[in-house]
C-alpha positions as CSV (number, residue, x, y, z in Angstrom):
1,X,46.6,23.2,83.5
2,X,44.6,22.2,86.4
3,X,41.6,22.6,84.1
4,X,43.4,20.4,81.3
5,X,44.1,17.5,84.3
6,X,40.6,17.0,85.4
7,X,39.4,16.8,81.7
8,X,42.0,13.7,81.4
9,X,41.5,12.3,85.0
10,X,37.6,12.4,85.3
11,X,36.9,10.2,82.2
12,X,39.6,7.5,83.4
13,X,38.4,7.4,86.8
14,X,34.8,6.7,85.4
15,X,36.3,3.8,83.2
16,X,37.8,2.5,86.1
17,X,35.2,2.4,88.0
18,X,33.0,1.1,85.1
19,X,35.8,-1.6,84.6
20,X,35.5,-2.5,88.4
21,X,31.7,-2.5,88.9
22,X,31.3,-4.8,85.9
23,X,34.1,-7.3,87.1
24,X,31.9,-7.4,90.5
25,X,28.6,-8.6,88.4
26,X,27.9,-12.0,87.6
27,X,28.5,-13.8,84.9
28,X,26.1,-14.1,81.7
29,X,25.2,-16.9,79.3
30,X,25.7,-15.1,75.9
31,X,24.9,-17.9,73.2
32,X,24.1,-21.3,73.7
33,X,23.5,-22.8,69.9
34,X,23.6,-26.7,68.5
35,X,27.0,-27.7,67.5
36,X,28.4,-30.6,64.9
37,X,28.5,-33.6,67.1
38,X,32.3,-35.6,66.2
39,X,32.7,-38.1,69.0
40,X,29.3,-38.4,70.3
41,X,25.8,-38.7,69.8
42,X,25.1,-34.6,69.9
43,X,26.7,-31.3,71.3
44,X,25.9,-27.8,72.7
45,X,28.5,-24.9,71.9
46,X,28.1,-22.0,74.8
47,X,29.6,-18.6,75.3
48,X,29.8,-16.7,78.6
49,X,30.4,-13.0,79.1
50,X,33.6,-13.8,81.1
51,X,36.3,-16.7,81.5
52,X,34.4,-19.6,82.9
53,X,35.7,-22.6,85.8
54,X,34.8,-25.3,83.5
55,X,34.9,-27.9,86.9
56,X,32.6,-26.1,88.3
57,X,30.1,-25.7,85.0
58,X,30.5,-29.9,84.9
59,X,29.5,-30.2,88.7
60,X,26.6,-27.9,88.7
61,X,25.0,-28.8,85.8
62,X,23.0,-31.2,84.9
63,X,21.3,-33.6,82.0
64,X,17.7,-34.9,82.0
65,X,17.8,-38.1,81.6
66,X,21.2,-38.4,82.9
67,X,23.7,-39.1,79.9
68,X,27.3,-39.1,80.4
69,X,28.7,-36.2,79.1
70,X,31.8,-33.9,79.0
71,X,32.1,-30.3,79.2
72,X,35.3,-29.7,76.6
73,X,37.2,-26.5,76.2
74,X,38.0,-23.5,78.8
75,X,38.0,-19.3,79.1
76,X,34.2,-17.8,78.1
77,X,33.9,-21.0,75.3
78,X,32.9,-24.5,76.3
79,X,31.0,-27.1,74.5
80,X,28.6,-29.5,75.7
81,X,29.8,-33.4,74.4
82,X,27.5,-36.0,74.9
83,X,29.5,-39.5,75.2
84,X,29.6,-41.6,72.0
85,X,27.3,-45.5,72.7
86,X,24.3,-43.8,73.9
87,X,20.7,-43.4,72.1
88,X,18.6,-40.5,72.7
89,X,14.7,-41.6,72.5
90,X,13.2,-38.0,74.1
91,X,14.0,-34.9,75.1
92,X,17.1,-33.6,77.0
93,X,16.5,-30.8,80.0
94,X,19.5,-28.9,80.9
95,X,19.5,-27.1,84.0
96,X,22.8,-25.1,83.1
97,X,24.6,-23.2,86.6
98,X,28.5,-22.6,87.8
99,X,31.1,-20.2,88.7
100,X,33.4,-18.3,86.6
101,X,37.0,-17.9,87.3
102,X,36.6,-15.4,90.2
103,X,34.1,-17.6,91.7
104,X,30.9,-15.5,90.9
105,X,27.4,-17.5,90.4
106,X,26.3,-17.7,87.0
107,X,22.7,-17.6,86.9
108,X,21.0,-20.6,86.6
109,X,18.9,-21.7,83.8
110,X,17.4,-24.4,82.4
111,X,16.5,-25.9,78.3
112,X,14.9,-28.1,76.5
113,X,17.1,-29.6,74.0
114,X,15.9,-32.2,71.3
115,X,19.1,-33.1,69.0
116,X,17.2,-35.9,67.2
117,X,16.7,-35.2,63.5
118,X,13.6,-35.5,61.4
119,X,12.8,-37.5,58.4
120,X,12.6,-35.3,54.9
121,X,11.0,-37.0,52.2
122,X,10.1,-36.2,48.8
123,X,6.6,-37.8,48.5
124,X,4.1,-38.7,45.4
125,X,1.0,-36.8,45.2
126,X,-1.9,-35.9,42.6
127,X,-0.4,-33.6,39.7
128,X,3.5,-34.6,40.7
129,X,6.0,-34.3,43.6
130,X,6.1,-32.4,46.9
131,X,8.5,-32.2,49.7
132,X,7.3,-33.0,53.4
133,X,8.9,-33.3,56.6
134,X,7.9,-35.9,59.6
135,X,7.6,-34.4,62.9
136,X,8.4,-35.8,66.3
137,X,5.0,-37.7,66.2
138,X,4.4,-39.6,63.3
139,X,2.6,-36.8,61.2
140,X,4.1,-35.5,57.7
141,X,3.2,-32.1,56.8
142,X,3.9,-30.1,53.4
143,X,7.3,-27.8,52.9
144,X,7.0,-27.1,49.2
145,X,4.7,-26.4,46.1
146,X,3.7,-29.8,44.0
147,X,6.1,-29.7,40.9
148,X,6.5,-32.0,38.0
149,X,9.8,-33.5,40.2
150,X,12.0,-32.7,43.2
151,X,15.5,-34.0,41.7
152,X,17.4,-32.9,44.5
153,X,17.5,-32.0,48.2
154,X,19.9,-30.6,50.0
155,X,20.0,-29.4,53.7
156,X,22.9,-26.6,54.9
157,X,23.8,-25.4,57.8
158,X,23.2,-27.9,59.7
159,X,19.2,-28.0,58.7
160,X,18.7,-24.0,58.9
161,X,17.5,-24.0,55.3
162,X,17.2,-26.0,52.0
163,X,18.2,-26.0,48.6
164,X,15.9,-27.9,46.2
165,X,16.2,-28.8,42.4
166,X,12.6,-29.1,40.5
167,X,12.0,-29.8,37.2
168,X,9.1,-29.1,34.4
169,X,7.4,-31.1,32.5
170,X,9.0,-29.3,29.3
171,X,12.4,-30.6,31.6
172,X,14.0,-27.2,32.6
173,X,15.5,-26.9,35.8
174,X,15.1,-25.1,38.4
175,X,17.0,-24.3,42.1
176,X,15.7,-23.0,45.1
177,X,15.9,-21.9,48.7
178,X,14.0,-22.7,51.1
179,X,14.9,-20.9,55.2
180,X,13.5,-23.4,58.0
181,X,13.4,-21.9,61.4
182,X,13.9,-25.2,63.6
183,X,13.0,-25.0,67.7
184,X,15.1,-27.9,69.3
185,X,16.5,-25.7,71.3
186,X,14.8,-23.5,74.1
187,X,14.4,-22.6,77.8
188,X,11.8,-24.7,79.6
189,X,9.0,-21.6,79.8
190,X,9.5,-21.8,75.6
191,X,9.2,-25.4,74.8
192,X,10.2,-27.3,71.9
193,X,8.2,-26.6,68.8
194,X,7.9,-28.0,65.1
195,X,9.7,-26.9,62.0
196,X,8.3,-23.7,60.4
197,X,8.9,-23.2,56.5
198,X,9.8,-19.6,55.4
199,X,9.2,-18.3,52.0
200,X,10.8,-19.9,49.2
201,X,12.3,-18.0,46.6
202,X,14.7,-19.0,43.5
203,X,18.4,-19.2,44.0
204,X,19.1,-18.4,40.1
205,X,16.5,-16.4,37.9
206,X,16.7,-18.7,34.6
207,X,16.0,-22.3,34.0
208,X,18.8,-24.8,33.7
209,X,19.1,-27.6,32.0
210,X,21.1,-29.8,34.8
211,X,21.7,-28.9,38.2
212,X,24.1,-30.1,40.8
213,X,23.7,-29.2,44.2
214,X,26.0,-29.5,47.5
215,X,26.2,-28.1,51.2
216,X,28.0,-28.0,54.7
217,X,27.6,-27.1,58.3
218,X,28.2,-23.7,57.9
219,X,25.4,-23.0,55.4
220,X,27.6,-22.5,52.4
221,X,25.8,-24.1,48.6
222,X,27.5,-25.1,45.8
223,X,25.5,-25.0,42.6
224,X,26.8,-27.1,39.3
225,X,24.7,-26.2,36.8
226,X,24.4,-26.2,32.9
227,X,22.7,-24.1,30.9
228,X,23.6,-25.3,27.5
229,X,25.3,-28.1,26.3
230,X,26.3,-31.4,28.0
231,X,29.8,-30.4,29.6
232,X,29.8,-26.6,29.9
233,X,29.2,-26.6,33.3
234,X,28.9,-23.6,36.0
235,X,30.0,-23.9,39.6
236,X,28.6,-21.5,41.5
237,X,29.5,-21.0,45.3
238,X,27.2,-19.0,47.7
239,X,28.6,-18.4,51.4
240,X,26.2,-18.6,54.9
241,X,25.9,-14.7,54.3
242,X,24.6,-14.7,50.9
243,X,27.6,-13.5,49.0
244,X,28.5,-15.6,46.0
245,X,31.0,-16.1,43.2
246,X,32.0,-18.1,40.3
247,X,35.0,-20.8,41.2
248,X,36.9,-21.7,38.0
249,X,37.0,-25.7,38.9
250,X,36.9,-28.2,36.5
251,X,35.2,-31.4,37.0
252,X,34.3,-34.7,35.5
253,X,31.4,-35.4,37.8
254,X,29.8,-34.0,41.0
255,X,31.8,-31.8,43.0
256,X,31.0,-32.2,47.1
257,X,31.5,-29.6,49.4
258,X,33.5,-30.9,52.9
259,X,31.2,-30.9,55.8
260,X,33.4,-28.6,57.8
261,X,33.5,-26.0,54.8
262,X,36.8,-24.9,53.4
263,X,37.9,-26.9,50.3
264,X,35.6,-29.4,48.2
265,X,35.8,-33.2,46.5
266,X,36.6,-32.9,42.7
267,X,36.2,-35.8,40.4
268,X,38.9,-35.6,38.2
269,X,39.5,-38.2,35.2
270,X,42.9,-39.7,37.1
271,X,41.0,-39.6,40.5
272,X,40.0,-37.1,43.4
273,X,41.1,-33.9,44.4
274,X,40.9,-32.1,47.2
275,X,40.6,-28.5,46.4
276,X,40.8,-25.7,48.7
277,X,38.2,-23.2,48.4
278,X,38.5,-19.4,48.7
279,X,39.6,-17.2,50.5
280,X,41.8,-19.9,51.5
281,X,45.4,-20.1,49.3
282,X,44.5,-22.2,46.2
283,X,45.9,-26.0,46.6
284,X,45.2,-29.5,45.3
285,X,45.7,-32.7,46.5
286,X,45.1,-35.5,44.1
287,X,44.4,-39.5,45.0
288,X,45.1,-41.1,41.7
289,X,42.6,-44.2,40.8
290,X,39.3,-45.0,39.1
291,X,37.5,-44.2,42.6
292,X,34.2,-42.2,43.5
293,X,33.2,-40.4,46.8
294,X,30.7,-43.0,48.9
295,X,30.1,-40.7,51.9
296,X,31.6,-38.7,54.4
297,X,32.2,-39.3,58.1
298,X,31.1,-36.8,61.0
299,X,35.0,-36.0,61.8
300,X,36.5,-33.8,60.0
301,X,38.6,-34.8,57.0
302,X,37.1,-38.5,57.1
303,X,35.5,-40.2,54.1
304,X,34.6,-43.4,52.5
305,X,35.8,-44.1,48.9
306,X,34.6,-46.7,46.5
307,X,37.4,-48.1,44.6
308,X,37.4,-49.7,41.0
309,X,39.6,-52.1,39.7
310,X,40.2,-53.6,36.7
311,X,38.8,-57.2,37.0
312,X,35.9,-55.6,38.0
313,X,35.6,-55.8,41.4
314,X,35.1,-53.1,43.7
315,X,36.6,-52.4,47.2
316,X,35.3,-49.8,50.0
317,X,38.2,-47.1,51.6
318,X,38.8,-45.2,54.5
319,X,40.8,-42.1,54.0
320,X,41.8,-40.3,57.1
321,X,44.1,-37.2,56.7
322,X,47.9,-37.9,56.1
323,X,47.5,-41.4,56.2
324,X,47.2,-43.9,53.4
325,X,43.6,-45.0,52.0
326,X,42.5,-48.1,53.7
327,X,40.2,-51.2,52.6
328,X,37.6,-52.2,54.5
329,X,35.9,-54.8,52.1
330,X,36.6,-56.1,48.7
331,X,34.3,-58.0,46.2
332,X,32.6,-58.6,43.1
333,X,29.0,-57.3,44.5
334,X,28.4,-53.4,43.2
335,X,28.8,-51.3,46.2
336,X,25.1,-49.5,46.5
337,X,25.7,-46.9,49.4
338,X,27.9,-46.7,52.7
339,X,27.8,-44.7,55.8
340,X,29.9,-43.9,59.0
341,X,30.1,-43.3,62.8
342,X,32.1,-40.8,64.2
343,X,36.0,-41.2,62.8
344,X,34.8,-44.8,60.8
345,X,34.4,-46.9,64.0
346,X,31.1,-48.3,62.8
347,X,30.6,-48.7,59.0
348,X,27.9,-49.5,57.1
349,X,27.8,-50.8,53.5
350,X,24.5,-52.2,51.3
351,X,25.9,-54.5,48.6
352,X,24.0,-55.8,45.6
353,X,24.4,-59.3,44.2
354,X,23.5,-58.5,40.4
355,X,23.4,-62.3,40.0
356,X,20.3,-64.6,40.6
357,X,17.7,-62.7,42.5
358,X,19.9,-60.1,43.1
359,X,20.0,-60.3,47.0
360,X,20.7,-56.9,48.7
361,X,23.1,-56.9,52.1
362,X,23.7,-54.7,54.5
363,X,27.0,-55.4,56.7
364,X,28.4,-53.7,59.8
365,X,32.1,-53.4,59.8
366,X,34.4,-51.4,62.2
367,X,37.4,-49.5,61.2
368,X,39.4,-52.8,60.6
369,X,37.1,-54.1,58.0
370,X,36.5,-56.8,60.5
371,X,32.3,-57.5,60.3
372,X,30.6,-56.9,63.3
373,X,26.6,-57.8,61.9
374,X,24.9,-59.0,58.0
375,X,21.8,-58.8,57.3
376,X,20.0,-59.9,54.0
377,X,17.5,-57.5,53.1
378,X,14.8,-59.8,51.6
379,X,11.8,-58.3,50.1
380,X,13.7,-54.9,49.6
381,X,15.8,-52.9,46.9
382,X,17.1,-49.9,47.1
383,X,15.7,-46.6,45.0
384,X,17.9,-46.2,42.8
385,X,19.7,-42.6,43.0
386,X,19.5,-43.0,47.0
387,X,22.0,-43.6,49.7
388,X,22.5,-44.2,53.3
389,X,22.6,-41.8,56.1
390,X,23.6,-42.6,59.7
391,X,22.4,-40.4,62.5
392,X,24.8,-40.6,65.6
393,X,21.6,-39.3,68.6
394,X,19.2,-42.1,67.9
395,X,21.9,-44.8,66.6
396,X,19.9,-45.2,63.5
397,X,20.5,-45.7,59.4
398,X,18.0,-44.2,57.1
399,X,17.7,-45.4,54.0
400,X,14.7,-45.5,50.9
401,X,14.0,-48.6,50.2
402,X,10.9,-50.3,47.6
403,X,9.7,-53.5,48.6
404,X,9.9,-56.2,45.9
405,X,8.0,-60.1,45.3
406,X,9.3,-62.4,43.0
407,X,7.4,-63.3,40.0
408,X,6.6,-67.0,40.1
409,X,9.6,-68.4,41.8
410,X,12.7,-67.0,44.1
411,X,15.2,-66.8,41.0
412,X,12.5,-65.5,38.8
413,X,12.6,-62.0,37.6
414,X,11.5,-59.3,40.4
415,X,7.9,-57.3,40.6
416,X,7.8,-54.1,42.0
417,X,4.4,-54.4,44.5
418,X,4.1,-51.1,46.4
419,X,6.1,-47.4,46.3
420,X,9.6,-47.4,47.9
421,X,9.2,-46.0,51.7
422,X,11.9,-44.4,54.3
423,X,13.1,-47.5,56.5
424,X,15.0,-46.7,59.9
425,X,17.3,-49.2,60.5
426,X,18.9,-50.1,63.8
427,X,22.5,-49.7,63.5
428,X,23.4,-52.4,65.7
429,X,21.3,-55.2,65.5
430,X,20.2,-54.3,61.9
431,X,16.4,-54.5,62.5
432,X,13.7,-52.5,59.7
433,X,11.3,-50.0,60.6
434,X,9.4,-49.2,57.7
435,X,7.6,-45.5,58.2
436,X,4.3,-45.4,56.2
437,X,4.7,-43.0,53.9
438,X,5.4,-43.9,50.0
439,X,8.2,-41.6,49.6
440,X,10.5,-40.9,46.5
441,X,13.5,-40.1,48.1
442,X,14.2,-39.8,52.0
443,X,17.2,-38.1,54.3
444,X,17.3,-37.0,57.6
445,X,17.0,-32.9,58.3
446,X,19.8,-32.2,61.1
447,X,18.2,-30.4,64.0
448,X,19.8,-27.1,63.7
C-alpha cells in the first residue's frame, strides 16, 4: 500500500511543482499577426501565454510615429486598434512591454509594422498580359507568366495568396493559385521586406469555358465556373485549409463571398440572398428588388447596393444588419462603382452622365447621403469591368482609369489617347495621382 501511495503521490507533487514554477515565469508573446481593420485605419491581433493587465500593455507600449490607438479586449487576447482619421505615410515601430495579471514583466520587444497595401495590376506586355505588383518604392516587378489575358484577380486571406483567371487564345479558361509570402510584419533585427511569389499551380485540372471567382479574410475561394453550356454553372468552395466541396446554390449572376466568411451574396431573379454557407445551418434571407451588389464595407455585415427602378433611374443603398436598406443618392446617371469607410461613414460613388460628353463624377457622401466633396473627373473614364477600392491606412481610393480627349470639340465624340493607368485618389479632398504604369486592371493587395 505504501508502495501503491508513493506511485500516486510522486507524479502529483511533480505537477505541482511544474504548475507552480511555470506560474512564477514571465509571461510570453505567443502570436502577434495583422488583423481586419473595422474602425480604424489598421490592427494588430496578439496572444500571450497567460492572462494579460491590458492597462498596463496600453501604458508600456508604444507607436512610432505616435498614433492614437487603443489596446481592445482582455485575458491572453488583445488587439492592437489604430484610431479611425489618421493616414499612415511610413512605417510603424512597436516597442511592445507590460505586466500580466500577477504583475510579472513581459519581455520587451520591438516590430516593424507596415499595414499599407500595395498596388496589383494586370499590365500589357509583348505576346499578352502579365500580373505585377508595385512595391513600397515606385518599382513594379512580375508575379505571373505572360498569358493571352488575366480576366480576373482575386486576393484571399487578407493578401496571403491569389487566385487568377487566364484565358487562351483558343478562349478556354483557366484558374489558378498563386501563395504570396508578404513581410509587413517583423521584429526590428528582421526588417520589413518585399513580396515573394511562390509557385503557381492550377486550382482545377481542365479548361473552362467561364469562370467566376470570389474570396474573404479568412482565405476561403469560391469558384463559379462553366464547363459547357451558358447556364450550367459549378460553384465550387475551397476553405483556408485546402478542403473543398461542391455547394448546390443556384444563381442568376455572380455569387460574392462575405468578407468575414460564413454565408455568401446570391443574385437571385426577385433580388439578393443572403445564404449561409456550410458547416453553418442552411438559411436564406432574401431582399426583394431589381438590385445588384456595388461593394462591401470593412464592418461586418455592411454593403452598398445599387438599386433599379422602373423609370430608369438608379439609386445607391446602405444595408446594415436588421435594419432597413437606406438611400444615399438617387438619379438618372448610371452608377459606375462605389466604395466605403468603416460602417459607411465616408462613401464614395463615380457616376456617368451617358449624355453629351459623358462627364464622369466622383462624390463624397457620408452615411446620410448628405455630400461632403464632387469632383468632375475631366480627361478620364473609367475601364470598363473595374471598380473602386478604398484603403482605410493611407486614406486613399484606387481606381483604373484611361485618359480620354475629345475629338474636335467638347461635345464631340471621345478619342482614347493613351492606356488606362491605376490613379490614387485622395479620399478627402479628391485629388488624382496617376502611377505610371499602363495597366489593364488595378486593386490594392492587403498587407497580410
Amino acid at each position: 500500500m505504501r508502495q501503491l501511495l508513493l506511485a500516486l503521490g510522486v507524479p502529483a507533487v511533480l505537477a505541482l511543482v511544474q504548475q507552480q514554477w511555470l506560474l512564477r515565469q514571465p509571461p510570453r508573446l505567443e502570436a502577434l499577426e495583422p488583423a481586419p481593420a473595422s474602425s480604424g485605419p489598421a490592427a494588430l491581433r496578439s496572444r500571450f501565454s497567460r492572462p494579460m493587465d491590458s492597462a498596463s500593455i496600453a501604458r508600456s507600449s508604444q507607436l512610432q510615429p505616435p498614433l492614437e490607438h487603443r489596446w481592445l479586449g482582455e485575458g491572453d487576447g488583445l488587439m492592437l486598434s489604430l484610431s479611425a482619421g489618421q493616414r499612415l505615410s511610413e512605417p510603424l515601430r512597436l516597442e511592445l512591454e507590460g505586466r500580466d495579471r500577477r504583475g510579472l514583466a513581459l519581455r520587451p520587444g520591438a516590430w516593424w509594422w507596415d499595414p499599407r497595401p500595395r498596388v496589383l495590376a494586370v499590365v500589357p506586355v509583348p505576346g499578352g498580359e502579365q500580373l505585377q505588383l508595385r512595391e513600397r518604392d515606385g518599382r513594379w516587378h512580375p508575379l505571373s507568366p505572360v498569358w493571352h489575358r488575366i480576366l480576373q484577380v482575386q486576393p484571399t486571406g487578407g493578401g496571403r495568396s491569389l487566385a487568377l483567371v487566364s484565358r487562351s487564345p483558343e478562349g478556354e479558361h483557366r484558374v489558378w493559385r498563386l501563395p504570396l509570402r508578404q513581410r509587413n510584419l517583423a521584429p526590428l533585427a528582421q526588417g520589413l521586406g518585399p513580396v515573394q511569389a511562390g509557385r503557381l499551380e492550377p486550382l482545377l485540372p481542365e479548361s473552362l469555358t467561364f469562370a467566376h471567382l470570389s474570396g474573404n479574410q479568412r482565405g476561403d475561394l469560391l469558384v463559379q465556373s462553366t464547363m459547357g453550356m451558358p447556364g450550367e454553372s459549378v460553384l465550387r468552395l475551397w476553405s483556408a485549409g485546402g478542403d473543398s466541396r461542391l455547394l448546390d446554390l443556384e444563381a442568376s449572376g455572380g455569387v460574392q463571398l462575405l468578407p468575414e466568411g460564413g454565408a455568401a451574396v446570391v443574385p437571385l431573379p426577385e433580388g439578393l440572398a443572403l445564404v449561409d454557407l456550410p458547416p453553418r445551418v442552411a438559411r436564406r434571407q432574401v431582399l426583394p428588388g431589381s438590385r445588384d451588389l456595388s461593394s462591401f464595407c470593412p464592418q461586418a455585415g455592411r454593403a452598398l447596393l445599387v438599386r433599379h427602378w422602373p423609370d430608369f433611374r438608379r439609386s445607391l443603398e446602405l444595408v446594415e444588419p436588421g435594419q432597413a436598406p437606406r438611400q444615399l443618392w438617387v438619379g438618372s446617371q448610371a452608377l459606375m462603382a462605389s466604395a466605403c469607410d468603416r460602417g459607411g461613414q465616408r462613401v464614395w460613388v463615380l457616376l456617368l452622365d451617358a449624355t453629351g460628353a459623358q462627364r464622369l463624377t466622383l462624390l463624397s457622401l457620408d452615411r446620410q447621403g448628405r455630400l461632403l466633396r464632387r469632383r468632375t473627373l475631366t480627361g478620364w473614364e473609367l475601364e470598363p469591368g473595374t471598380g473602386l477600392q478604398y484603403d482605410p491606412s493611407t486614406d486613399r481610393l484606387l481606381a483604373t482609369l484611361r485618359p480620354v480627349a475629345a475629338a474636335g470639340s467638347t461635345t464631340g465624340p471621345k478619342q482614347t489617347v493613351t492606356a488606362a493607368r491605376a490613379v490614387l485618389i485622395d479620399a478627402t479632398r479628391l485629388e488624382l495621382d496617376p502611377l505610371d504604369q499602363p495597366v489593364l486592371q488595378a486593386q490594392w493587395l492587403p498587407a497580410g
